[in-house]
C-alpha positions as CSV (number, residue, x, y, z in Angstrom):
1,X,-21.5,5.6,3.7
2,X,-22.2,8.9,5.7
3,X,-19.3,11.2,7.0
4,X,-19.7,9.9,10.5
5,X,-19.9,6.4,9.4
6,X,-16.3,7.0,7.4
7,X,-15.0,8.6,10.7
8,X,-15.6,6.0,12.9
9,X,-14.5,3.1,10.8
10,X,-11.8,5.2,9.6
11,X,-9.9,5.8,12.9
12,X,-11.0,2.4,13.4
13,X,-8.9,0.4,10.8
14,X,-6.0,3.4,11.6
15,X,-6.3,1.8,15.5
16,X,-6.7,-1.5,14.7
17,X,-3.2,-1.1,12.5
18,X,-1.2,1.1,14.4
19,X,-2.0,-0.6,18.1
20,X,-1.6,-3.7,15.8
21,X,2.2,-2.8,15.2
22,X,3.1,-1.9,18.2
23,X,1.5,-5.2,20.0
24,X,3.4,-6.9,17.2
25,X,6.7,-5.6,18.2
26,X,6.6,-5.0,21.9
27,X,4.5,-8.1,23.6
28,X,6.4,-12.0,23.9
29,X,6.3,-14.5,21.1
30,X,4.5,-12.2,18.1
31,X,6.9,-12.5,15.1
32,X,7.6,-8.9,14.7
33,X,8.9,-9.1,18.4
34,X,12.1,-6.5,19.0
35,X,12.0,-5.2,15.5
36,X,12.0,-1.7,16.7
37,X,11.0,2.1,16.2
38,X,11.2,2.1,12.6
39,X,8.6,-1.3,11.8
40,X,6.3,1.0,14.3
41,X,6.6,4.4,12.5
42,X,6.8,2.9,9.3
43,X,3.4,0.7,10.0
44,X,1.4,3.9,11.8
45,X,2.3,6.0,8.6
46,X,0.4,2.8,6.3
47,X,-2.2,2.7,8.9
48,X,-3.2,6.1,8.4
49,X,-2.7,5.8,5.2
50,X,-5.5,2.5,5.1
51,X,-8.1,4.7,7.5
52,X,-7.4,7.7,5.0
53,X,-8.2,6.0,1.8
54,X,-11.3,4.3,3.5
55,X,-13.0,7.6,4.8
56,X,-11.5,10.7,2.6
57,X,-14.5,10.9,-0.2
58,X,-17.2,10.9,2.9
59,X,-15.8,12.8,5.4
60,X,-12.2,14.5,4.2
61,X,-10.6,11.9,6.8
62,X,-10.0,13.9,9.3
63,X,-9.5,10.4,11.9
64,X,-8.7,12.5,14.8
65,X,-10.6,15.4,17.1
66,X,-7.7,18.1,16.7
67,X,-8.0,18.1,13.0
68,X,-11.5,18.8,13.0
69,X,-11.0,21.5,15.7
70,X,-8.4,23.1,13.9
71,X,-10.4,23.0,10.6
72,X,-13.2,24.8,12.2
73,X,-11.0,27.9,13.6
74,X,-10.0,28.1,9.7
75,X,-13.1,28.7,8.9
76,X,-12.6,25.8,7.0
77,X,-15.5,23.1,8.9
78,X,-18.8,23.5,10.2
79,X,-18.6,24.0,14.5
80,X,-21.2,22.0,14.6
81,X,-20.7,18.7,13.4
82,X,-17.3,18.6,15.1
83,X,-18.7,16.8,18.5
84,X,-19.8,15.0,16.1
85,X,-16.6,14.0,14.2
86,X,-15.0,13.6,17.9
87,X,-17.4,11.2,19.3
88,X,-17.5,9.2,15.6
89,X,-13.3,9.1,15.9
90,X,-13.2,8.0,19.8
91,X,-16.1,5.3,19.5
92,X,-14.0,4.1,16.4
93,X,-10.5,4.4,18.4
94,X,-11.9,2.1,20.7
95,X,-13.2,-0.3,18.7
96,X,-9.9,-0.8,16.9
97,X,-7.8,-0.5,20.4
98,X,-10.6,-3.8,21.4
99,X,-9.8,-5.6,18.3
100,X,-5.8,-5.3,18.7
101,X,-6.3,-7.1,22.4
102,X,-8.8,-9.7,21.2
103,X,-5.9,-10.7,18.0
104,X,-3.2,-10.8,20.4
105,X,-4.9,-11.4,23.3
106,X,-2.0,-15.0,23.9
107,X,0.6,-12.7,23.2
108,X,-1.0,-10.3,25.9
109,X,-1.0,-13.1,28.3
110,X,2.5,-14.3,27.7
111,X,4.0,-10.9,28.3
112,X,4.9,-10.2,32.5
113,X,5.9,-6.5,31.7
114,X,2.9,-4.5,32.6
115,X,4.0,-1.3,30.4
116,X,4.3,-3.3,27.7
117,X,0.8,-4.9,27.8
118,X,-0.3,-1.3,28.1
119,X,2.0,0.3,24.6
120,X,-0.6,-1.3,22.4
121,X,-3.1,0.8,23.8
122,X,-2.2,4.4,24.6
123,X,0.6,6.5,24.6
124,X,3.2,7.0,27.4
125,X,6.6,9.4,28.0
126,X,9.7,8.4,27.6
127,X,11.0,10.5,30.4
128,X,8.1,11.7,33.0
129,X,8.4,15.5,32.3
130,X,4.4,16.8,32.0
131,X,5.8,20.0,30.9
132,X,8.3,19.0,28.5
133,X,5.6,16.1,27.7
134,X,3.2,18.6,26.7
135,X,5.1,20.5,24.7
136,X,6.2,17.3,22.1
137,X,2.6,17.0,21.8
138,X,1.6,20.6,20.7
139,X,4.7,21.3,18.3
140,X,4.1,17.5,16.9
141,X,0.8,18.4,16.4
142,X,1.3,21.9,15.0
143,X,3.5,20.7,11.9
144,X,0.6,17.6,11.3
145,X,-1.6,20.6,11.0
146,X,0.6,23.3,9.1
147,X,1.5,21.4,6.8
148,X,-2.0,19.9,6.1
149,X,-3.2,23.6,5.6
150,X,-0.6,24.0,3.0
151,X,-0.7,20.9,1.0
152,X,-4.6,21.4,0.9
153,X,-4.8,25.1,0.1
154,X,-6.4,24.6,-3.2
155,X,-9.0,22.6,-2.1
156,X,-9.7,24.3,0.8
157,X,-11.1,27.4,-1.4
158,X,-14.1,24.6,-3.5
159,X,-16.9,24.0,-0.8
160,X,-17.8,20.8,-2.1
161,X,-14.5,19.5,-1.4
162,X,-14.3,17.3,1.9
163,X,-11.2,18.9,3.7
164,X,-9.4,16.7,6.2
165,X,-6.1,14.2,6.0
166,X,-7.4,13.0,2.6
167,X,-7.2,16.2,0.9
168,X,-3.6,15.9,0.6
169,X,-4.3,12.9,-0.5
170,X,-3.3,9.3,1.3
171,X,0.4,9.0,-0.1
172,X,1.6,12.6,1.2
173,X,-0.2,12.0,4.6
174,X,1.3,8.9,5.4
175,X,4.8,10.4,4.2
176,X,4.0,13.2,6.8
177,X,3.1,11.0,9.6
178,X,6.0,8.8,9.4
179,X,8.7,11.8,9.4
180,X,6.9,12.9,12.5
181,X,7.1,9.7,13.9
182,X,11.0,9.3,13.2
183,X,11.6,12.8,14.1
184,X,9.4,13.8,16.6
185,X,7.8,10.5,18.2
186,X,10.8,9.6,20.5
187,X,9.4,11.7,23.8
188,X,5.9,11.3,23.8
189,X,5.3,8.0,21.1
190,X,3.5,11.1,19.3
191,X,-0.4,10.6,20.1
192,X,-0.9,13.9,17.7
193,X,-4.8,13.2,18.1
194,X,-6.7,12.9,21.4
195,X,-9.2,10.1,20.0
196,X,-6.2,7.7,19.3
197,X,-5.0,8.2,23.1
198,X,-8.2,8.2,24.8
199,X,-10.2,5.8,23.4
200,X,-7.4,2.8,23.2
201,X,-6.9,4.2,26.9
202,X,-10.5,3.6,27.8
203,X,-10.3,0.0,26.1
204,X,-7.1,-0.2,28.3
205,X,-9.0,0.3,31.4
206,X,-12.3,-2.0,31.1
207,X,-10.7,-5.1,29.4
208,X,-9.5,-8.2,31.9
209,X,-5.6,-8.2,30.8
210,X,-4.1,-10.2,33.1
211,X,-1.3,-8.7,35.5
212,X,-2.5,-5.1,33.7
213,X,-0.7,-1.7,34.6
214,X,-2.6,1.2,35.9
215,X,-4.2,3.3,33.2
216,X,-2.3,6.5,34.1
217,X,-5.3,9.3,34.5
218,X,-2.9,11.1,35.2
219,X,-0.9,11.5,32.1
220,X,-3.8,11.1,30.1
221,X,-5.1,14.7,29.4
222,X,-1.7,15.4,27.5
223,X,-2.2,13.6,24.6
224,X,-5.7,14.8,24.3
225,X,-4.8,18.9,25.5
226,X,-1.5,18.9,23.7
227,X,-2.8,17.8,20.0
228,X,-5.8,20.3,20.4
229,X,-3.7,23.0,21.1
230,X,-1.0,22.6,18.5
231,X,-3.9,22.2,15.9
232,X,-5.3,25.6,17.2
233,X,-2.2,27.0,17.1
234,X,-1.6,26.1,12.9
235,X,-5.2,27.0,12.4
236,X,-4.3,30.6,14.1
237,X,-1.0,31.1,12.3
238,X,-2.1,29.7,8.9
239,X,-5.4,32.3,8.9
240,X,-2.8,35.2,10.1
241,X,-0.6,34.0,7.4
242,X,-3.6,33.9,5.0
């Protein structure tokens, strides 16, 4: 398997898993249905967990365009192959965002909230603030990012070593991930990476749900501005701290 290959099925089986949760807890009739904020934080921890393990010794796992951004300002990942990475994470985002509607696609039907059919698929606010919205994003996405730098500073010194999520290994990452989600995920629903948001948000917009909410364009480019910035932002502080 090639590093793009890992990538896209990768975020793929992290999609598939974490819209999975959510449809299982939020649409009519699933048997997860009410279970709440911790089934979903606990379930998008494993899930990155699962895409981790699957792509770390092709492609360091990086499952998400901010990552690989913020790798490259380190000086850490090649410029060049991050379009690359970030076309490989959203074509897999959205493969994993179709699969979620086509295994609940009943349970899609039998729900008549609109903004529920649409919380498998792409993140939304809790309270409408873009500002405020933007911000949870970049400081979410900052401590995903600073802390990846420092759980992977030994590696990041052996060029052979594929640097990404699975660098720290699966365990730690998925232990980082939840925290953020129980700490920081109550404003946003914590995208922390632009493919996840964008390509489930895509999917959103082209499948027939029935009785379907608006995609909201308009809230869409802070889940994909807000992790790219916070990732800049660790890169820039961990190579001033460096």
């Amino acid at each position: 398997m090639n590093e793009l290959t890992a990538e896209f099925i990768g975020t793929a089986l992290m999609i598939l898993l974490g819209g999975g949760v959510v449809a299982n807890v939020v649409l009519n009739g699933t048997k997860g249905n009410n279970s709440g904020w911790i089934v979903i934080t606990t379930a998008w921890a494993l899930a990155v967990f699962t895409g981790v393990v699957v792509a770390a010794p092709y492609s360091g796992a990086h499952l998400n365009p901010a990552v690989s951004i913020a790798l490259a300002i380190a000086h850490k990942f090649d410029w060049a192959k991050v379009p690359l990475y970030a076309l490989a994470q959203l074509g897999g985002a959205m493969i994993g965002s179709l699969l979620v509607w086509l295994f609940y696609k009943d349970h899609f039907d039998a729900t008549a909230d609109k903004n529920l059919k649409a919380a498998p698929f792409a993140t939304a606010p809790a309270i409408r603030n873009l500002t405020s919205n933007l911000f949870s994003e970049i400081l979410a996405t900052f401590v995903l990012l600073f802390v990846i730098f420092y759980f992977t500073n030994a590696q990041l010194e052996d060029p052979k070593t594929p640097i990404g999520l699975g660098s720290i290994g699966a365990i730690p990452v998925a232990f980082l991930v939840w925290v953020l989600g129980l700490a920081l995920g109550g404003t946003t629903g914590y995208a922390m990476n632009p493919a996840r948001d964008l390509g489930p948000r895509i999917i959103h917009a082209i499948v027939p749900i029935k009785d379907k909410a608006k995609t909201d364009w308009a809230y869409a480019w802070v889940p994909v501005l807000g992790p790219i910035i916070g990732g800049s932002l660790a890169a820039m502080l961990y190579l001033i701290l460096s």
